[in-house]
Backbone atoms as SQL, in Angstrom:
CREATE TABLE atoms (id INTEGER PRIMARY KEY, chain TEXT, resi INTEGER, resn TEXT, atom TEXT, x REAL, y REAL, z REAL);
INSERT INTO atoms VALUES
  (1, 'A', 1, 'UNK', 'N', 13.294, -20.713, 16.796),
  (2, 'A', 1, 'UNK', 'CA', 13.184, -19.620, 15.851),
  (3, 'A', 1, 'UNK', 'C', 11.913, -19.764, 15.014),
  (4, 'A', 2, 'UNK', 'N', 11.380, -20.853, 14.858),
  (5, 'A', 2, 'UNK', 'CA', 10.176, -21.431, 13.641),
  (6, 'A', 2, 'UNK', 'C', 9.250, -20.819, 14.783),
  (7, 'A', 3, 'UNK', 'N', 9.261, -21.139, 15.894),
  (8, 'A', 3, 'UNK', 'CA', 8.166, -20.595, 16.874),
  (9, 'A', 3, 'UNK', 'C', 7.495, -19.033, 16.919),
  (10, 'A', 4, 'UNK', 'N', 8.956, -18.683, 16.949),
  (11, 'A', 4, 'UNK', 'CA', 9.161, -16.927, 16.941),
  (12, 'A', 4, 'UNK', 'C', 8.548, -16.714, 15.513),
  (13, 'A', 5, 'UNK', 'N', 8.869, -17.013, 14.992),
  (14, 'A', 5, 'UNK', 'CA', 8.377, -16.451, 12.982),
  (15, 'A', 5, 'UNK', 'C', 7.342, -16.397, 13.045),
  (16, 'A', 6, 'UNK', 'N', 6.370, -18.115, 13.255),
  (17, 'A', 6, 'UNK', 'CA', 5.279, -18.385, 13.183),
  (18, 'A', 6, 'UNK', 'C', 3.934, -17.748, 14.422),
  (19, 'A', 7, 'UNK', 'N', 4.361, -17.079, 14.959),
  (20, 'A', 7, 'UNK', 'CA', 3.447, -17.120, 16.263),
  (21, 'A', 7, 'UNK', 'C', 3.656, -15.442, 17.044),
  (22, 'A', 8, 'UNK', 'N', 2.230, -14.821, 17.661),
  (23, 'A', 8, 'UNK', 'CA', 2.514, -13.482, 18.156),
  (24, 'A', 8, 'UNK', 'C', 2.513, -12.762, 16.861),
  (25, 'A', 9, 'UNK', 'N', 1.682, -13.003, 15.535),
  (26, 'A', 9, 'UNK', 'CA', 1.367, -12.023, 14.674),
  (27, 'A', 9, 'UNK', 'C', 0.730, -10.836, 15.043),
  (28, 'A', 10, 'UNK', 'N', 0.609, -10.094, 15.089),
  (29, 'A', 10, 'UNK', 'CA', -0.041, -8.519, 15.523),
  (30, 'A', 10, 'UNK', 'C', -0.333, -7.503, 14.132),
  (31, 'A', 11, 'UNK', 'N', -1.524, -7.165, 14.496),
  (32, 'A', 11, 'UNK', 'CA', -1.586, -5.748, 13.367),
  (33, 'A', 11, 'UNK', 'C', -0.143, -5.002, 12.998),
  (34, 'A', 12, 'UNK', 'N', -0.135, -4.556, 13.980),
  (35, 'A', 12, 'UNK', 'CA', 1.940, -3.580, 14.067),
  (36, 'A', 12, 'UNK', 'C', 2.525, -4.621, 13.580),
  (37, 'A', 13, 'UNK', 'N', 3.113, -5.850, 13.682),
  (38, 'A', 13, 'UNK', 'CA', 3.817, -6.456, 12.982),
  (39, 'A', 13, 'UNK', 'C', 3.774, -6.422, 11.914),
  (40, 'A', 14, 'UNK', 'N', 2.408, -7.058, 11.067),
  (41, 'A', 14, 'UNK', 'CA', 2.283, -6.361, 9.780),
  (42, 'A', 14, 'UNK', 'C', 2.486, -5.855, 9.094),
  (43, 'A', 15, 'UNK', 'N', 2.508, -4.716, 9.722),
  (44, 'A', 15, 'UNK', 'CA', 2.029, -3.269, 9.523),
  (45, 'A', 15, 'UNK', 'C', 4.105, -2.998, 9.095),
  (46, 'A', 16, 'UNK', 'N', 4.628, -3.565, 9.668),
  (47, 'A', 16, 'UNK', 'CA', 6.244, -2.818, 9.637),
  (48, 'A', 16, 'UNK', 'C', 6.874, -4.180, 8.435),
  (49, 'A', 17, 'UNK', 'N', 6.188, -5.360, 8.552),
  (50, 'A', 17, 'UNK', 'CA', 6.444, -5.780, 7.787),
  (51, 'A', 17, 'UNK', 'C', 5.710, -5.418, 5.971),
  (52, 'A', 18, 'UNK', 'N', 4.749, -4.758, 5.870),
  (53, 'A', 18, 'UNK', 'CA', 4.432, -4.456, 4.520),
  (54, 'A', 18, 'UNK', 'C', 5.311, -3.154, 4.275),
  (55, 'A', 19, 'UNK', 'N', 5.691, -2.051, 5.368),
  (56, 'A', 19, 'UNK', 'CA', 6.182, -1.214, 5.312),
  (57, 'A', 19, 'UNK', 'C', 7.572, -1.533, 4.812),
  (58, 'A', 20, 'UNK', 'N', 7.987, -2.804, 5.566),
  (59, 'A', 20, 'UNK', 'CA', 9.574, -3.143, 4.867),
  (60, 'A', 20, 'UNK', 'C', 9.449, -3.381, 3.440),
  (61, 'A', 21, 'UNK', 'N', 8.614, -4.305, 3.155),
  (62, 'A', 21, 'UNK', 'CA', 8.765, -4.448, 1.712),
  (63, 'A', 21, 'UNK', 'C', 8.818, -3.354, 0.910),
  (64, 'A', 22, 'UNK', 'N', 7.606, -2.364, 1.247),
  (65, 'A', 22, 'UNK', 'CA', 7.589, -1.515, 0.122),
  (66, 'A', 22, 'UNK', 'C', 8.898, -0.662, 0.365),
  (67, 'A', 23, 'UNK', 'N', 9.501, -0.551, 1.510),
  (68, 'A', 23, 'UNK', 'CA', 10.765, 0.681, 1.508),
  (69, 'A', 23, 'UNK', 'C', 11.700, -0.636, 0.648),
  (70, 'A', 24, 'UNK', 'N', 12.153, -1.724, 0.882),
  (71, 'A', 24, 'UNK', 'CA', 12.667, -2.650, -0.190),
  (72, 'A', 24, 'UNK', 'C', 12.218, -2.596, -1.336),
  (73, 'A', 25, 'UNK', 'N', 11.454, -2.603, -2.160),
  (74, 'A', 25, 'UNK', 'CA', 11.223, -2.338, -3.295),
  (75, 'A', 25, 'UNK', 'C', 11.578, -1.156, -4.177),
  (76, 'A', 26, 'UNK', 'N', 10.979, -0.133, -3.029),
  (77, 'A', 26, 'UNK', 'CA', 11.202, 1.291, -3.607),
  (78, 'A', 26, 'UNK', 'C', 12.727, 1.606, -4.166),
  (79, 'A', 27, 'UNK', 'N', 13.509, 1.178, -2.577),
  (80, 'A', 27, 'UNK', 'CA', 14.557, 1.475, -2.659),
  (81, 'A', 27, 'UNK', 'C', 15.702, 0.845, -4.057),
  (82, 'A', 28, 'UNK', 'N', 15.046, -0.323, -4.448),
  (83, 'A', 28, 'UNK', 'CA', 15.684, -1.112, -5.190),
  (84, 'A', 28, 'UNK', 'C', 15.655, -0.375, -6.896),
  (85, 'A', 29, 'UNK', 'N', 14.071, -0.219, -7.028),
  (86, 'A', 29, 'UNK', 'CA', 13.820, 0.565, -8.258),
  (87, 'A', 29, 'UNK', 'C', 14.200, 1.370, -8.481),
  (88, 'A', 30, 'UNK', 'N', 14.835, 2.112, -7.706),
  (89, 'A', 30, 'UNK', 'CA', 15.528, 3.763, -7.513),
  (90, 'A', 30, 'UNK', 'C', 16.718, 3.369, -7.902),
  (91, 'A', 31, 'UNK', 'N', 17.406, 2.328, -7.161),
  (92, 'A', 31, 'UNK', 'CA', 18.870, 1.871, -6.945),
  (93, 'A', 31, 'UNK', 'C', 19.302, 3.238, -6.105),
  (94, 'A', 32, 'UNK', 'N', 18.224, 3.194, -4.990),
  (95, 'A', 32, 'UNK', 'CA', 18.809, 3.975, -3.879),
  (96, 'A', 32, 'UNK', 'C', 19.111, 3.108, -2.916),
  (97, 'A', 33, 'UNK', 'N', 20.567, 2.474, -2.888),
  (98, 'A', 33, 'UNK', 'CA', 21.018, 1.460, -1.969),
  (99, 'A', 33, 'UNK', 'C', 20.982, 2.035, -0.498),
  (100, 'A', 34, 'UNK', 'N', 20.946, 3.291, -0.320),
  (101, 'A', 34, 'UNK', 'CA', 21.019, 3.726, 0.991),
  (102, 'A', 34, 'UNK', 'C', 19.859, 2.904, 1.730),
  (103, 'A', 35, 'UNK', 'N', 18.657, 3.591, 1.439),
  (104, 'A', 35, 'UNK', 'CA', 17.353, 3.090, 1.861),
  (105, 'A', 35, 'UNK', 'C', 17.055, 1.779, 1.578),
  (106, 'A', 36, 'UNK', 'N', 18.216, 1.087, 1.054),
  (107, 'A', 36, 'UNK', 'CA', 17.765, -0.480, 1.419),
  (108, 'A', 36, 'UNK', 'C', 17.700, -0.915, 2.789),
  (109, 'A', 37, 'UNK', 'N', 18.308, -0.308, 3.753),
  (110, 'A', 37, 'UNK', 'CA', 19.409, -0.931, 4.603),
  (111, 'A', 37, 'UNK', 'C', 17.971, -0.596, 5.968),
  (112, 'A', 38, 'UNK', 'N', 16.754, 0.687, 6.032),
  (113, 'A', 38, 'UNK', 'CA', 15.920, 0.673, 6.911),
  (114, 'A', 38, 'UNK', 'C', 14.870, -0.570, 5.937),
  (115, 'A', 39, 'UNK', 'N', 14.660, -0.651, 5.027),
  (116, 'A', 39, 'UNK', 'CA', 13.553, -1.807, 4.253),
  (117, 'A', 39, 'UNK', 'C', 14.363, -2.588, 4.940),
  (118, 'A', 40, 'UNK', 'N', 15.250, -3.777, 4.845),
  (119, 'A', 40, 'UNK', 'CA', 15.628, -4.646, 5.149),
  (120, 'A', 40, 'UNK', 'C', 15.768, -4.733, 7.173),
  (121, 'A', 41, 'UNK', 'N', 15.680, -3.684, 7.566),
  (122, 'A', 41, 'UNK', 'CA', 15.673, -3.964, 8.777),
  (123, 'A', 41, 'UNK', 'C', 14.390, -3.722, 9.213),
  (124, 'A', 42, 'UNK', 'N', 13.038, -3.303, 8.793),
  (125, 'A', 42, 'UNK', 'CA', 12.256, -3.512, 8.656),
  (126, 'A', 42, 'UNK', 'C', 11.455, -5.041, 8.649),
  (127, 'A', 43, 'UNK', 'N', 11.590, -6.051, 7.374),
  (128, 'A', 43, 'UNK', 'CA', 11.430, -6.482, 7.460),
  (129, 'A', 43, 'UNK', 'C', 12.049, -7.647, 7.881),
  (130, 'A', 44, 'UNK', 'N', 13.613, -8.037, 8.137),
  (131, 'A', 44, 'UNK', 'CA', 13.953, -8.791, 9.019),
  (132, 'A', 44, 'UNK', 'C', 13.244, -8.430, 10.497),
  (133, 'A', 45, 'UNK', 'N', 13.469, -7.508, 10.878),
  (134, 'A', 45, 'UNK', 'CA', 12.815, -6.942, 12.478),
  (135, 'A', 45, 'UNK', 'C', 11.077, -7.483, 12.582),
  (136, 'A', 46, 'UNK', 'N', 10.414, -7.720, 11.515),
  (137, 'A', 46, 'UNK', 'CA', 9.045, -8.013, 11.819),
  (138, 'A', 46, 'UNK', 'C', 9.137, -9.841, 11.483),
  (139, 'A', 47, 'UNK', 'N', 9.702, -10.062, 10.739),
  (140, 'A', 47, 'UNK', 'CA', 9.654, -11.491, 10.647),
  (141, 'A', 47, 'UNK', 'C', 10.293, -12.441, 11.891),
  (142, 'A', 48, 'UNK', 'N', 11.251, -11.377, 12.042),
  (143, 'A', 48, 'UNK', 'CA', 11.842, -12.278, 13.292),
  (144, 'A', 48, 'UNK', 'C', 11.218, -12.341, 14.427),
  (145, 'A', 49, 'UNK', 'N', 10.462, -10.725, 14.571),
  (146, 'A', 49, 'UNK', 'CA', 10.180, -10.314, 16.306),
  (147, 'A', 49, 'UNK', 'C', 11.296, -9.745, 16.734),
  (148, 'A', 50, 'UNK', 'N', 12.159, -9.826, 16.092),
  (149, 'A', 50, 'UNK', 'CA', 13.161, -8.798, 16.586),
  (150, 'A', 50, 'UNK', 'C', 13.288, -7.187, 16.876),
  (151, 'A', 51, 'UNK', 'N', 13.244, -6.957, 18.516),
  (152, 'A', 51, 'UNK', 'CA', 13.453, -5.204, 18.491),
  (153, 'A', 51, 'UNK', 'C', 12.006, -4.894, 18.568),
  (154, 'A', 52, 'UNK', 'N', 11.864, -3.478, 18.723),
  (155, 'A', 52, 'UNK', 'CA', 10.724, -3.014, 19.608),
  (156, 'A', 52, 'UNK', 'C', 9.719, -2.503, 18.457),
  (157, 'A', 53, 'UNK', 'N', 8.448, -3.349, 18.147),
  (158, 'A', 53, 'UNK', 'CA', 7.517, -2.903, 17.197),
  (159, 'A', 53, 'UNK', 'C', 6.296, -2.154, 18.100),
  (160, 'A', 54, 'UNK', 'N', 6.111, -0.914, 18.541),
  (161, 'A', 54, 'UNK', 'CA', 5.249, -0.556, 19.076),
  (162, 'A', 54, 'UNK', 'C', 4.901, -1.001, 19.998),
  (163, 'A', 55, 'UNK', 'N', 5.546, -1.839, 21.619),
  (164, 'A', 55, 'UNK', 'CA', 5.385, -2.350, 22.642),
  (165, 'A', 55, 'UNK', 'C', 5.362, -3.385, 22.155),
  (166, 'A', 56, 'UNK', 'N', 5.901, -3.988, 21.442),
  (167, 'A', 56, 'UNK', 'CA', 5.975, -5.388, 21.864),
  (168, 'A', 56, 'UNK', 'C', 7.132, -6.339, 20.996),
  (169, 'A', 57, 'UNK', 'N', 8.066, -5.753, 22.184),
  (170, 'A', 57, 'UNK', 'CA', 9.285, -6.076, 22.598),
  (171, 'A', 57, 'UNK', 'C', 9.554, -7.706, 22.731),
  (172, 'A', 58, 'UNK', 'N', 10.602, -8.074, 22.195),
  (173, 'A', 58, 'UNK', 'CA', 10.594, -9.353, 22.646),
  (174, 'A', 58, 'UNK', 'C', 12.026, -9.467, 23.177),
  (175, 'A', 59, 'UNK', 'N', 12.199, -8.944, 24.440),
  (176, 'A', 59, 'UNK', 'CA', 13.249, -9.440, 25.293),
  (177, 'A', 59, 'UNK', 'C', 12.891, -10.401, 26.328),
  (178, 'A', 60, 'UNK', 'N', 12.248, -10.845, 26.391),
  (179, 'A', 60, 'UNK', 'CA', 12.070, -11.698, 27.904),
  (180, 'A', 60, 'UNK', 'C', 11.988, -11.408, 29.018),
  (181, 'A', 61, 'UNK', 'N', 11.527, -9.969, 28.901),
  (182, 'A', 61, 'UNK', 'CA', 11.276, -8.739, 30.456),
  (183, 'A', 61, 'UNK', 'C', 10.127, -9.161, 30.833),
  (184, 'A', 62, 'UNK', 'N', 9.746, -9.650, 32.146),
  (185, 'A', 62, 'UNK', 'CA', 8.739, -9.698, 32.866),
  (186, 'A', 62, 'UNK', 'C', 8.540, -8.453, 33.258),
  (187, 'A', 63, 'UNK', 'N', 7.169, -7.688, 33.535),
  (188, 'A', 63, 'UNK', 'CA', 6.905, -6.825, 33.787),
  (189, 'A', 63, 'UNK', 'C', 6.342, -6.840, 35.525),
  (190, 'A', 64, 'UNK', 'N', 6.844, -6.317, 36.099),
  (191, 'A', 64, 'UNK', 'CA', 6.681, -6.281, 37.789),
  (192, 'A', 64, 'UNK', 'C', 6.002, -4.857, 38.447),
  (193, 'A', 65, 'UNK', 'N', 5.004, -5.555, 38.586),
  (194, 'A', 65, 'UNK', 'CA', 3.639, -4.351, 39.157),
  (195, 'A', 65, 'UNK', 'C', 4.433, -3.883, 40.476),
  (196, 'A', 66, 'UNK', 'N', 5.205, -4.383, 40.924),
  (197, 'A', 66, 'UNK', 'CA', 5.071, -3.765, 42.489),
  (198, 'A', 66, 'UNK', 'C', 5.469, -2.596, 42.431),
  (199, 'A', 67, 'UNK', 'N', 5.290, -2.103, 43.851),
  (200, 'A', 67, 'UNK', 'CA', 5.729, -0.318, 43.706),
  (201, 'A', 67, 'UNK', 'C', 7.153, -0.520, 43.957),
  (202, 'A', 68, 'UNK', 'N', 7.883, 0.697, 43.848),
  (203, 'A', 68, 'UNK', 'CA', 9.168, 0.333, 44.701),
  (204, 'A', 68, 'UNK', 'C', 9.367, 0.356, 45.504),
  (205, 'A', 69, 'UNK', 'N', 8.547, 0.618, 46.559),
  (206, 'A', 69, 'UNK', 'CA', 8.339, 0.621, 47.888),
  (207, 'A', 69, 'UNK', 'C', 8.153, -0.943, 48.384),
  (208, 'A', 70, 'UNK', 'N', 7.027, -1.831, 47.494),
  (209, 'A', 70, 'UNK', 'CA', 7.179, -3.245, 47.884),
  (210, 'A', 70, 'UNK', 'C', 8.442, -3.932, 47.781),
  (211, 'A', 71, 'UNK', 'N', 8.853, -3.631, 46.537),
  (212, 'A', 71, 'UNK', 'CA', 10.197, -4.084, 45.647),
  (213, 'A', 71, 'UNK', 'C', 11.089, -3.920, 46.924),
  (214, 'A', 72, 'UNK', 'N', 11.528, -2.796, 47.856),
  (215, 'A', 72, 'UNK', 'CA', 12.491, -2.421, 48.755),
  (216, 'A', 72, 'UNK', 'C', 12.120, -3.268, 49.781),
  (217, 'A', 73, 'UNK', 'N', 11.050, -3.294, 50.385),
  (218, 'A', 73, 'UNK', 'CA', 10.620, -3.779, 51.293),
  (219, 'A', 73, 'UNK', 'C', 10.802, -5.637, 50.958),
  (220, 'A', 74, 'UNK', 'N', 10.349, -6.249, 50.014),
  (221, 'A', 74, 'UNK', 'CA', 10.425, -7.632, 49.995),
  (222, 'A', 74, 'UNK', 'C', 11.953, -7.881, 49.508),
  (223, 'A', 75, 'UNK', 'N', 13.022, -7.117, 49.367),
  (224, 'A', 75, 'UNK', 'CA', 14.310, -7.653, 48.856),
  (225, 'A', 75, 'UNK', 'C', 15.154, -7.749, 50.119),
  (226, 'A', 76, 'UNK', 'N', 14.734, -6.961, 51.136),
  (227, 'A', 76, 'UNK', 'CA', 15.429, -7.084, 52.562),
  (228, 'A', 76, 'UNK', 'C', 15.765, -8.631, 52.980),
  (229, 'A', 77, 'UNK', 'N', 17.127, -8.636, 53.192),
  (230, 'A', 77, 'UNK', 'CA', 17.556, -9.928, 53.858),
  (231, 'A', 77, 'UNK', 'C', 18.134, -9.335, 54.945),
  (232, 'A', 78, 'UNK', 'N', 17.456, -10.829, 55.934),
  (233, 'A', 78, 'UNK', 'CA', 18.183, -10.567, 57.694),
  (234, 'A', 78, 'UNK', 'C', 19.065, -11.417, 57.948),
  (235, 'A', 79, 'UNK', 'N', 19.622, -11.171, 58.809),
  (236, 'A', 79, 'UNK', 'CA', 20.454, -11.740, 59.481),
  (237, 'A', 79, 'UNK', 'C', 20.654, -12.142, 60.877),
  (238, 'A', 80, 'UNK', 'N', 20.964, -13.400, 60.880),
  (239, 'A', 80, 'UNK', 'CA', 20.544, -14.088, 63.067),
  (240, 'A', 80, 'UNK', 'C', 21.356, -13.297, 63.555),
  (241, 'A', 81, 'UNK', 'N', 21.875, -12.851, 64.483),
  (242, 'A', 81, 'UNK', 'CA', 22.796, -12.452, 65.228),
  (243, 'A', 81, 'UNK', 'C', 22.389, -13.774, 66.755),
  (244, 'A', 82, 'UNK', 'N', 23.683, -13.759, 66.618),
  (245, 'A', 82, 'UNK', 'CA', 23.669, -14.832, 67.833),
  (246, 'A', 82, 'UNK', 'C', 23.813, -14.186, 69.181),
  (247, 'A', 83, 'UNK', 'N', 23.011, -14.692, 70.198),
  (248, 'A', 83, 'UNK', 'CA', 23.168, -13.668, 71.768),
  (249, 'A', 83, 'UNK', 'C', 24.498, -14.570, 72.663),
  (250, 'A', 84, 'UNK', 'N', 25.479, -14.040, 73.572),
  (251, 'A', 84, 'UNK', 'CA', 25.924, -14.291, 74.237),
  (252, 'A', 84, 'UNK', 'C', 25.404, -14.880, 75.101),
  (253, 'A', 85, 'UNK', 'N', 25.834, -16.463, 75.936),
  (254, 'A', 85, 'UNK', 'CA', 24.832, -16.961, 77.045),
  (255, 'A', 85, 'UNK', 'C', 25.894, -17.220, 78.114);
């Protein structure tokens, strides 16, 4: 988790993390508890890496160029058939 926090900073990250604060702040000075609840997921979501900040997702999806035509073609499994002798 120290890895994730610390590392893969990005402009957009930033960017949603200053945005959290200030919707946290705002929301607080108002004592508009509603709008706490996008501030706080805001900035949990940028500190963590959690969830989708402008492409860059952190699920652990490898991204696979092939067409689906390769994809079909290289997933084919055969099978021996044995001949009568």
């Amino acid at each position: 988790m120290k890895e994730r926090i610390l590392s893969r900073w990005s402009f957009l990250r930033i960017l949603w993390l200053v945005m959290g604060v200030g919707i946290t702040i705002q929301a607080i000075s108002e004592r508009n508890f509603l709008m706490l609840l996008p501030g706080i997921y805001f900035v949990f979501g940028a500190i963590a890496n959690i969830g989708c900040f402008a492409g860059t997702c952190a699920t652990g999806y490898v991204r696979d160029d092939r067409t689906q035509k390769e994809r079909a073609i290289s997933d084919v499994e055969y099978e021996e058939v044995g001949s009568k002798n």
